[in-house]
C-alpha positions as CSV (number, residue, x, y, z in Angstrom):
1,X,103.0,170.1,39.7
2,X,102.7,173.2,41.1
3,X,101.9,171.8,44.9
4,X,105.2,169.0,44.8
5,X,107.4,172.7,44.5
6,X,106.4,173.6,48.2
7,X,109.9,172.3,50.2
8,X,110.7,174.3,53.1
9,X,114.6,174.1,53.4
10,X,116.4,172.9,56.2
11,X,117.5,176.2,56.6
12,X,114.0,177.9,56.5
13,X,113.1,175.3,59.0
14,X,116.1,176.4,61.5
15,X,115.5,180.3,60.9
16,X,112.1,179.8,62.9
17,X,113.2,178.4,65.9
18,X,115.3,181.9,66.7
19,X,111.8,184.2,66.2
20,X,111.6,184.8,69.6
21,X,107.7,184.8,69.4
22,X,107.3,181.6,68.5
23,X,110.9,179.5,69.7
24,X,110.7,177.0,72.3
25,X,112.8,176.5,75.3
26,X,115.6,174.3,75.0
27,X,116.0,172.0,78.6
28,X,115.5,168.9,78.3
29,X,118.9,165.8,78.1
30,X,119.1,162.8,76.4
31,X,117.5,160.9,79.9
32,X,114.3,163.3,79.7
33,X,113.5,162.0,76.1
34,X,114.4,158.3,77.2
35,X,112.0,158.7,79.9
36,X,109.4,160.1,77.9
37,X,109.8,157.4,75.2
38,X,109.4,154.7,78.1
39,X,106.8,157.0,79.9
40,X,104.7,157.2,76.6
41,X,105.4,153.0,75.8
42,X,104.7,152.0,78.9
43,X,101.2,152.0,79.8
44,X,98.4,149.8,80.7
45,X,99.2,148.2,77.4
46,X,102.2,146.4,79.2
47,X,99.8,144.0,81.2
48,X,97.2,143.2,78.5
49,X,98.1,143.5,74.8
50,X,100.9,140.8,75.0
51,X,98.6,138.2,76.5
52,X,95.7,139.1,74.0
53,X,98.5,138.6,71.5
54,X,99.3,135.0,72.8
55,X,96.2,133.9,73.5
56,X,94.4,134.8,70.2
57,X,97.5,135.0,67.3
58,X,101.1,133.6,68.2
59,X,100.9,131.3,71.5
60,X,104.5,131.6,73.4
61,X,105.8,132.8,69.8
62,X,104.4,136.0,71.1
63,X,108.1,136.7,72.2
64,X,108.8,136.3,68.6
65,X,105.9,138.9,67.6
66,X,107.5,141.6,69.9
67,X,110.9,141.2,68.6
68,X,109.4,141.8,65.1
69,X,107.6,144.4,66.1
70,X,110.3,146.3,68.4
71,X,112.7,145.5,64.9
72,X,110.2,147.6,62.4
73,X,109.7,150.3,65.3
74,X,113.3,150.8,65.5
75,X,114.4,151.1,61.7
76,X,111.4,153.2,61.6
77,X,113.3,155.4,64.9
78,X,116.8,155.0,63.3
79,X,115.3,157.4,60.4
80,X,113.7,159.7,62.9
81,X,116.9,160.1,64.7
82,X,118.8,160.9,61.6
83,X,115.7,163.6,60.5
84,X,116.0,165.1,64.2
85,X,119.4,165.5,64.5
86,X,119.8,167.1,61.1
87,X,116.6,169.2,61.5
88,X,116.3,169.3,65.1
89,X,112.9,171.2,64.6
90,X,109.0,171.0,66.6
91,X,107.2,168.8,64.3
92,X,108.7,165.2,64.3
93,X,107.7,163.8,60.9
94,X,105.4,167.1,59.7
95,X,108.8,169.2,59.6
96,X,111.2,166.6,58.4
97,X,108.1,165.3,55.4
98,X,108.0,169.4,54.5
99,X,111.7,168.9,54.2
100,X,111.9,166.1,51.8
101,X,108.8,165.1,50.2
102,X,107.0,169.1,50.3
103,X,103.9,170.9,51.7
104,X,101.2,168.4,50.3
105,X,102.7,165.2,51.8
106,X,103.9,167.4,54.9
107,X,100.0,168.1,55.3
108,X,98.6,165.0,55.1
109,X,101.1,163.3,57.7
110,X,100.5,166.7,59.7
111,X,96.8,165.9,59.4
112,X,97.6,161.8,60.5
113,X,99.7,163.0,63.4
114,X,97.0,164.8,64.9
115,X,94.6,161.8,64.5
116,X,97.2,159.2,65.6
117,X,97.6,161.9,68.9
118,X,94.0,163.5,69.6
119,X,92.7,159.8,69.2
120,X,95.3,157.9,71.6
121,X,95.4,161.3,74.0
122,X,91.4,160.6,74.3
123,X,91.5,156.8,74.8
124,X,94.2,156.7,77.0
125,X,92.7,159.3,79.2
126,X,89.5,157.5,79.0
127,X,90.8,153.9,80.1
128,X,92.8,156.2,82.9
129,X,89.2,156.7,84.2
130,X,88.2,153.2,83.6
131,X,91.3,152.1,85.4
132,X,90.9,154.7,88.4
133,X,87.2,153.3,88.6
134,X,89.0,149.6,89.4
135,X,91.1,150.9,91.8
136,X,88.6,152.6,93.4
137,X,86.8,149.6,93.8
138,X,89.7,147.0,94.6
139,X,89.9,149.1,97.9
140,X,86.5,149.0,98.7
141,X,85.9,152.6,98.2
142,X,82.2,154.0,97.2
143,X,83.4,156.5,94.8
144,X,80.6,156.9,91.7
145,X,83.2,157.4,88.0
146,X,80.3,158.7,86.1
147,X,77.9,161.7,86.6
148,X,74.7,162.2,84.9
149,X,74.1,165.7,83.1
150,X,70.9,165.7,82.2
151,X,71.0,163.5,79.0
152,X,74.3,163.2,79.0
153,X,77.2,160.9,80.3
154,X,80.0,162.2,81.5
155,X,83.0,160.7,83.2
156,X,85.4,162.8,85.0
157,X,88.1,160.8,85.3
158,X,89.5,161.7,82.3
159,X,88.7,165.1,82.7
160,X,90.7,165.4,85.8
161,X,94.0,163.3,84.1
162,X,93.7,165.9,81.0
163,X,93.2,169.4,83.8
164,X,96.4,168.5,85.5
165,X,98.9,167.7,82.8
166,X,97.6,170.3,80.3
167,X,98.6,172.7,83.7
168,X,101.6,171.5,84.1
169,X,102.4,171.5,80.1
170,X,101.3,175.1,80.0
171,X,103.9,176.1,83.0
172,X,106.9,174.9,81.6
173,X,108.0,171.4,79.4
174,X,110.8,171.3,82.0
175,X,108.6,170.8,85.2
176,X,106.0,168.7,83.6
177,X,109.2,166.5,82.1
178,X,110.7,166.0,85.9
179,X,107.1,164.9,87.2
180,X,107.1,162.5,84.2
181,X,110.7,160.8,85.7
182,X,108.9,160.3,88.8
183,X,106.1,158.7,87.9
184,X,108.1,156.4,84.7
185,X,109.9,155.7,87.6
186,X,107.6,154.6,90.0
187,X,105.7,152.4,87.2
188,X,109.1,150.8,86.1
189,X,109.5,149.2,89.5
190,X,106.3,147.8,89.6
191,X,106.7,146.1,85.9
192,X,109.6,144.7,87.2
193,X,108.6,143.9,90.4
194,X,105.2,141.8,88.7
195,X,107.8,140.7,86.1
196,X,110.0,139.1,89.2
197,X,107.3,137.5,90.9
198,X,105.5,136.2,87.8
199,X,108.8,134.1,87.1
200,X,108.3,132.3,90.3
201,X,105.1,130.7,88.6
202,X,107.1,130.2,85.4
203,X,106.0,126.3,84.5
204,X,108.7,125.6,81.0
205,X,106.3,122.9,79.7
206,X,104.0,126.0,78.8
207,X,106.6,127.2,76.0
208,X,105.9,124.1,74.0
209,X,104.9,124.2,71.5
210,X,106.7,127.5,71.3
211,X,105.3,127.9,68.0
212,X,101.7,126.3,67.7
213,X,100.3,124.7,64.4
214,X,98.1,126.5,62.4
215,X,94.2,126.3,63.0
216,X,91.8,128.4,61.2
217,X,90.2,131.4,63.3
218,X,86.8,132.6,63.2
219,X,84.9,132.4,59.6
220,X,82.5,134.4,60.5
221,X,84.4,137.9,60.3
222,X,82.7,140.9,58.3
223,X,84.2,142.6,55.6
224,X,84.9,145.5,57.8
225,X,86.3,143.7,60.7
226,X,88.8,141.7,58.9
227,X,92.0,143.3,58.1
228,X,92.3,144.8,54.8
229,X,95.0,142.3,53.6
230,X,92.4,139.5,54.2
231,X,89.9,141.2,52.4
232,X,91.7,142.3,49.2
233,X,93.4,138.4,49.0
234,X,90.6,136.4,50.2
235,X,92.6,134.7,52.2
236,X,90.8,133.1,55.3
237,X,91.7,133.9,58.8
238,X,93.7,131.8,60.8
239,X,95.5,131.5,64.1
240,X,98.9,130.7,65.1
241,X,101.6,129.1,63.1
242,X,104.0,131.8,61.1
243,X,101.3,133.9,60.1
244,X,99.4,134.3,64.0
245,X,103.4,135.4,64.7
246,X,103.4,138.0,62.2
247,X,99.4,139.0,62.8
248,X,100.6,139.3,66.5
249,X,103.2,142.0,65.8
250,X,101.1,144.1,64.2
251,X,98.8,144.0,67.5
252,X,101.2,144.6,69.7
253,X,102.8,147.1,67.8
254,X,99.8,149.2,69.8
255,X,103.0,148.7,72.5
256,X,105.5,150.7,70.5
257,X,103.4,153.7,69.6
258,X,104.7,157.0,70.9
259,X,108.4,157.0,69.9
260,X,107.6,159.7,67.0
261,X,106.2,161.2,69.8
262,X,109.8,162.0,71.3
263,X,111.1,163.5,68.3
264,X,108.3,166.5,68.8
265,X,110.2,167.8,71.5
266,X,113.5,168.1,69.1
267,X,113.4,172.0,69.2
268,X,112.8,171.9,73.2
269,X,116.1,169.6,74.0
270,X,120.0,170.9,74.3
271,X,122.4,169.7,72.1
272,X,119.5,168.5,70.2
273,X,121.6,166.6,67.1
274,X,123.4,164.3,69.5
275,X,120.6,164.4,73.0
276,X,117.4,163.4,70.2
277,X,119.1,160.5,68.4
278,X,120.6,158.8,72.3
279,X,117.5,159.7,74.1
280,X,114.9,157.9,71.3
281,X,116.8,154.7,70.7
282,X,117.8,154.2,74.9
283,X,114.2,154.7,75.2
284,X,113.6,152.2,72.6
285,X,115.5,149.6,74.0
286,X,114.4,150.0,77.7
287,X,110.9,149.6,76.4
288,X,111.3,146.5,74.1
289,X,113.5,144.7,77.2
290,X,110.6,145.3,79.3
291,X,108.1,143.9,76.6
292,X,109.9,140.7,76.1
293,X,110.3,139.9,79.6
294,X,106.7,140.4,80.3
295,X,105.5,138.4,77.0
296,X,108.0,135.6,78.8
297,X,106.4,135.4,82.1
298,X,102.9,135.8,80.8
299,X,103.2,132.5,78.2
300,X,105.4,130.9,81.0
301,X,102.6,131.1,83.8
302,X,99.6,129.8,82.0
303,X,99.3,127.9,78.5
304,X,98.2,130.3,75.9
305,X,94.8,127.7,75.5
306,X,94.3,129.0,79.2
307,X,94.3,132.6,78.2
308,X,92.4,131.8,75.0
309,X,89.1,130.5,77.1
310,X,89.1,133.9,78.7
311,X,87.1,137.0,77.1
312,X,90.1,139.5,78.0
313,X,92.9,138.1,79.2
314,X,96.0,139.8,80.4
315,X,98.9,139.3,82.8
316,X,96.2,140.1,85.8
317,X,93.9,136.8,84.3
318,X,97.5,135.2,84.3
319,X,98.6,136.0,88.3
320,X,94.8,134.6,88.6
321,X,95.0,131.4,87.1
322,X,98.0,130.4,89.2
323,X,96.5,131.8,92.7
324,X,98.4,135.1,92.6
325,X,95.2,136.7,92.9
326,X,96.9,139.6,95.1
327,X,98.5,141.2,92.1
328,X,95.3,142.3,90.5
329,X,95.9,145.1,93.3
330,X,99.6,145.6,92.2
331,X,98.9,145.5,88.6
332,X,95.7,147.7,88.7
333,X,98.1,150.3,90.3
334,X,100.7,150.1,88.3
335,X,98.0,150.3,85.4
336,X,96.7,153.6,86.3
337,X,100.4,154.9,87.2
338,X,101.7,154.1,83.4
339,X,98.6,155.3,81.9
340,X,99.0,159.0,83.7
341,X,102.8,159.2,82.1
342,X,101.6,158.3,78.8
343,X,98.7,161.0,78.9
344,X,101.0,163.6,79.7
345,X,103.2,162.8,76.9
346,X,100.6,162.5,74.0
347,X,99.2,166.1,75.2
348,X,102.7,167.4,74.9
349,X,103.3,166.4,71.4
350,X,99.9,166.8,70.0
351,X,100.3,170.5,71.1
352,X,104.1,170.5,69.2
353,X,102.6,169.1,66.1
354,X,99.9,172.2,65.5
355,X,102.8,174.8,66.9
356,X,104.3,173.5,63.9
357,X,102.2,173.8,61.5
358,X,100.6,176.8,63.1
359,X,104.1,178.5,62.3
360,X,104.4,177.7,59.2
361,X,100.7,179.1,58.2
362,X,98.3,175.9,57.4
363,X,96.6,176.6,60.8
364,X,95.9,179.8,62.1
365,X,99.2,181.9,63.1
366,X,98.2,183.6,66.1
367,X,98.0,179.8,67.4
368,X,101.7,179.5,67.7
369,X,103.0,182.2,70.0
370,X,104.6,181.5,72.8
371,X,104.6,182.5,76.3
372,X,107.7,184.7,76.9
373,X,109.3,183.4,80.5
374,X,108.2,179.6,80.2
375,X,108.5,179.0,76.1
376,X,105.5,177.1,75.7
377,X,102.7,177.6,73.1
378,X,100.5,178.1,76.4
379,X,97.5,178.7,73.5
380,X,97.5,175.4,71.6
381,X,98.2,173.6,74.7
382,X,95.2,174.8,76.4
383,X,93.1,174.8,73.4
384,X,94.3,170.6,73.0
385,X,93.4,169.5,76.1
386,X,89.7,171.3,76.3
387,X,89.2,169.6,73.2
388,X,90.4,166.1,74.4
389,X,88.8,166.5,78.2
390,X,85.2,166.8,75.8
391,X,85.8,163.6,73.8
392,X,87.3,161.6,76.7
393,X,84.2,162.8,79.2
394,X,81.6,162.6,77.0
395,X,82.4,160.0,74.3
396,X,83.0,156.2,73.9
397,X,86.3,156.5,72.4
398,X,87.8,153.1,72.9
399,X,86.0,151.9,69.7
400,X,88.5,154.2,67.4
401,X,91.7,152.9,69.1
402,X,92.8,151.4,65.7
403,X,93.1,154.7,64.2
404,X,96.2,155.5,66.8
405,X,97.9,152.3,64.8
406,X,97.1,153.8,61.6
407,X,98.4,157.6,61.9
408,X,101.2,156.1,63.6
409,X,102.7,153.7,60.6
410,X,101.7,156.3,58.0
411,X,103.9,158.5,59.7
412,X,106.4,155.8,59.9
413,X,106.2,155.4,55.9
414,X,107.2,158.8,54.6
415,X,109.6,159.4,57.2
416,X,111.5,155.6,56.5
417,X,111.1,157.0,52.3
418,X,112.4,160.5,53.2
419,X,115.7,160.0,54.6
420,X,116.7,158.3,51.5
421,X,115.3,161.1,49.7
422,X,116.9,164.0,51.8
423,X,120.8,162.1,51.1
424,X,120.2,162.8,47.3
425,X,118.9,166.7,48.0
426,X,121.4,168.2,50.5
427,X,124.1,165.6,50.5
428,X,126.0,168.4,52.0
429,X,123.8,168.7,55.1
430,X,125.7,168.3,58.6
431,X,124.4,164.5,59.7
432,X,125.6,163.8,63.4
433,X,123.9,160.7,63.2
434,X,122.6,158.4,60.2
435,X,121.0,155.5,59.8
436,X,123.2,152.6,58.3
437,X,123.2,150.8,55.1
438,X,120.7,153.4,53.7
439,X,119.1,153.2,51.4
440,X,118.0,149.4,52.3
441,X,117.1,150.1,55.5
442,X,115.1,152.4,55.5
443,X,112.8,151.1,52.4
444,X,113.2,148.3,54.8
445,X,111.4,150.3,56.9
446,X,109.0,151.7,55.3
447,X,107.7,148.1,53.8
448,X,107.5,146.5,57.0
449,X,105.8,149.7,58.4
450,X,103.1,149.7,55.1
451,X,102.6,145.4,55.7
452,X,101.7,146.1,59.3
453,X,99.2,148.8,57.7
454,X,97.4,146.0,56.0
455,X,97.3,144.0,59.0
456,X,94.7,146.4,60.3
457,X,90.9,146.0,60.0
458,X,89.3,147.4,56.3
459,X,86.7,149.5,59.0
460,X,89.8,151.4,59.9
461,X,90.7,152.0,56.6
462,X,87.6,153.4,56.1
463,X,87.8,156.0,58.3
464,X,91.4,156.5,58.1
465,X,90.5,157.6,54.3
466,X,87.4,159.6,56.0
467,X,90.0,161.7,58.0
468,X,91.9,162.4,55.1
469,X,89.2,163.8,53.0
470,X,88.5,166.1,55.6
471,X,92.2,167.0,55.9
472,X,92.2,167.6,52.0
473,X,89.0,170.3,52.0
474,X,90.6,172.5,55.4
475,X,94.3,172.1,52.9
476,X,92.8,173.3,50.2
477,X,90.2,175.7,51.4
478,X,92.2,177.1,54.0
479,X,96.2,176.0,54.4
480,X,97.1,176.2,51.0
481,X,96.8,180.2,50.3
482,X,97.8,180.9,54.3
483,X,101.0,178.9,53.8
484,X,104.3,181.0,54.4
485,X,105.7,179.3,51.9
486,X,103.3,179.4,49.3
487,X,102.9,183.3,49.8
488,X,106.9,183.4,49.4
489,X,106.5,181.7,46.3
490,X,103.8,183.5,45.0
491,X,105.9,186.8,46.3
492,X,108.4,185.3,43.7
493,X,105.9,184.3,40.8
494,X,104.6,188.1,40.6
495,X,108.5,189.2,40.6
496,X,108.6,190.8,44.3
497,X,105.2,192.2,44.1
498,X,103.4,190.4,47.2
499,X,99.9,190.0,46.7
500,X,97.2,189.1,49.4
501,X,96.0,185.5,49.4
502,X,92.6,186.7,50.1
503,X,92.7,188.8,46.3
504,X,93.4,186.3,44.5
């Protein structure tokens, strides 16, 4: 029982951001975090996952499916925003799990963070090159994505996406946040300008039926490909009806991802226990408005049995089917212009995560100094994106998108069950914000967070629970005895007599 002891304080946790060596700089408002919740929401997702999610689960009802899944993001961000405005520390759910729950369960979520953000900084950066490549060849230009090096593969694209923004990062969060606006910016317009045009091709006898009857999908799914709910009931897959609606949000909860992202940069923002709370749910509600409207043109346009006949459809195949053909150009662009924000973003709070728990000992100290004039952990953020430049060059990463869904809604989990937690252990801690009717809400939470969960594919699972034996042998072999707080407690154990983890 030893290991459930290790709770850093909220106070322990606000002593650290005034060492001077390793403190942020506080500079960004409650519009910078709004942005970067859109900026990282946004992406190439926006034209593609909602018409995937109509044509192969809900039909129109794909509205419905967003709804849902914008509703079990946000209880999930209400809990956030109470954690980050009470501990308005680098971390996001690491820090406020360390908090609440204690080291062990603070490591593991650690540990999924840096899956859900390594994997989704590598994919994204990797379907930036893929979408480059398509602009590229829209405009006719003879560009070749991909160089051969010697046996080897590699794409620069990505490369290039990673270079810049983990350059930016390293100069300062406050430029790289103002290049952000301009590009969320840009990308916002065009969403709304393809959402404008697409509802001249709206045809209302498409919405019916709004919810379509029940068929049964494709029999011939694997064990490993169906999700783990259908393989620990039995149950056999089917499409549309109640359960396509429900099977649909937790696909295009992909859309969502990213919001825990925000609450990294709690330490970095001014007033950070009123700015964190405004900036994540205005982002949150920008970004689900934008969803909807999109789900509504795309099911309005073409039937969903359109979409289904197609092997990828998305809201380009849509703009096709009616003639539009023009706005694969518009769309393409606006593709690889959300894609660049949401890069940007994931590098940023990747980086935050290990400063975090490089502070607080489970990774290598030295990791989490910081850069005197700018305030940024210049080391981590240069050591994050050579890593992710070398898997988005030189590997096929699109196969482990799932695993971004996965470290994502574990996060969720333990953050929805810690607030309740935290109100029974410091009642008397200062709460600017808090999310209402707690306790139900957020066990609310972290139910519909765990369902969605099962919803993904029992290969993911797989090596979801690979990732975590890994996480468990460098926590054991390594975190556990580097740990400030375990050598404070050991300090106490041996009655003031510090003793060095390595003599034990």
């Amino acid at each position: 029982m030893a290991i459930l002891r290790r709770i850093k304080s909220v106070e322990q946790s606000m002593a650290e951001t005034h060492d001077e060596k390793r403190s942020l700089k506080r500079s960004l408002g409650v519009w910078d975090l709004a942005v970067m919740g859109v900026a990282v929401a946004v992406g190439a997702g926006i034209f593609s996952v909602g018409a995937e999610a109509s044509a192969r689960h809900a039909g129109p009802a794909v509205i419905l499916s967003f709804v849902i899944a914008a509703v079990v993001c946000g209880l999930a961000i209400l809990c956030y925003a109470e954690f980050a405005s009470s501990i308005p520390v680098a971390g996001s759910a690491y820090t406020f799990t360390y908090s609440t729950l204690g080291e062990f369960l603070a490591w593991i979520i650690g540990w999924d963070l840096i899956l859900e953000m390594l994997m989704a900084s590598a994919v994204i950066a990797k379907y930036w090159g893929v979408y480059l490549g398509d602009a590229v060849s829209l405009f006719d230009l003879q560009i070749p994505m991909t160089l051969q090096l010697g046996p080897l593969s590699f794409d620069w694209g990505p490369v290039v996406i990673v270079a810049i923004f983990t350059t930016l990062l390293a100069l300062g969060t406050r430029l790289s946040s103002r290049v952000n606006s301009v590009f969320t910016i840009i990308k916002v317009a065009i969403v709304l300008f393809v959402i404008v045009v697409g509802f001249f091709f709206v045809n209302s006898a498409n919405y019916s039926p709004f919810v379509p009857p029940t068929q049964e999908g494709v029999a011939t799914e694997s064990a490993w490909t169906q999700s783990l709910f259908s393989f620990m009931t039995g149950a056999d897959p089917t499409l549309y009806g109640v359960f396509g609606i429900l099977s649909g949000a937790a696909l295009v909860f992909f859309a969502f991802i990213g919001f825990d992202v925000v609450a990294t940069s709690a330490e970095e923002t001014k007033d950070p226990k009123r700015t964190v709370p405004r900036g994540i749910i205005l982002g949150l509600i920008i970004v689900t408005v934008l969803y909807v409207l999109v789900a509504i043109v795309i099911t309005g346009m073409v039937s969903y049995t359109e979409l289904a006949k197609l092997d990828e459809p998305s809201l380009s195949s849509a703009f096709e089917l009616v003639g539009a053909t023009w706005a694969a150009q518009v769309i393409a662009i606006g593709s690889l212009i959300g894609l660049t924000t949401v890069v940007m973003v994931l590098l940023m709070g990747l980086a935050r995560v290990v400063f975090a728990m490089s502070r607080d000992g489970l990774l290598p100290r030295s990791l989490s100094v910081t850069d005197a004039k700018r305030g940024t952990p210049i080391r981590i953020q240069l050591i994050v994106g050579v890593i992710i430049a070398i898997i988005a060059g030189f590997t096929d990463v699109q196969v482990l998108g799932d695993m971004i869904n996965i470290g994502t809604l574990s996060a969720f989990v333990l953050v929805s069950i810690g607030v309740p937690i935290l109100r029974k252990t410091r009642p008397d801690l200062e709460r600017p914000f808090t999310v209402p009717l707690s306790p139900w809400l957020p066990w609310i939470s972290a139910i519909a967070c765990f369902w969605l969960m099962l919803n993904l594919s029992t290969e993911t699972w797989v090596r979801f629970a690979i990732w975590l034996a890994l996480g468990l042998v460098i926590y054991f072999a390594y975190s556990r005895r580097h740990s400030l707080i375990g050598r404070e407690l050991e300090k106490d154990a041996l009655g003031g007599i510090h003793r060095p983890p390595m003599s034990r």
